[in-house]
C-alpha angles and dihedrals in degrees: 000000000000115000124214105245123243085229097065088050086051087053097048101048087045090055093048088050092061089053089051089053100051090045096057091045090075126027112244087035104139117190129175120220125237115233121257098194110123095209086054088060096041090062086062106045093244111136105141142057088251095040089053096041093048090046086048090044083047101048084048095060100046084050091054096040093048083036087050097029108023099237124064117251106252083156089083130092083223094169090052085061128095115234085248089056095056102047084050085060087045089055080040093064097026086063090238107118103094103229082058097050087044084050096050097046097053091047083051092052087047096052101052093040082057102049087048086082090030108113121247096247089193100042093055098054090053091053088057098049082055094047083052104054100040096061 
């Protein structure tokens, strides 16, 4: 039988310490808590330091891809990943890696150098009701 470590507890209530802190540093800061029990950790097979901060990577990314896509990313071999990977993926569909944010700018200069000679769709249409109505 695997035991929780009390070294993962320790990391945990350090962690929520911090988040006390930093709430209490502003009023209208609102933090949650993460749960110390070591049963709650033992359903999910996290009983180290490593094993909790690569469930936590991993639920992050699923957050940011279902918060930036709509759906969450079952399609990756998340628990293949390193925890450094993850958080790569994470920098990928928040736009922050820098490559990406290079990427997205320049499709976004494209695109609006290439709708400057686009027609108005609806302006000409306007145009021809006038015209219209006018003969």
């Amino acid at each position: 039988m695997t035991i929780v470590t009390a070294e993962l507890i320790a990391h945990i209530e350090a962690q929520n310490e911090e988040a006390r802190q930093w709430a209490a540093e502003a009023p209208g800061r609102i933090v949650g808590m993460v749960t110390t029990c070591p049963d709650h950790w033992a359903e999910y097979d996290i009983y180290t330091v490593e094993q909790y901060e690569h469930y936590m990577a991993v639920e992050m990314l699923h957050d940011v891809v279902k918060s930036e896509m709509g759906i969450r990313p079952r399609w990756m071999d998340t628990d293949s990943m390193s925890v450094e990977d993850i958080y790569q993926a994470i920098d990928f569909y928040t736009g922050e890696s820098e490559w990406i944010s290079k990427a997205a700018e320049e499709a976004a200069r494209k695109r609006a150098y290439s709708n400057r000679y686009r027609p108005n769709r609806e302006l000409q249409i306007k145009l021809s009701r006038a015209i219209a109505l006018a003969s």
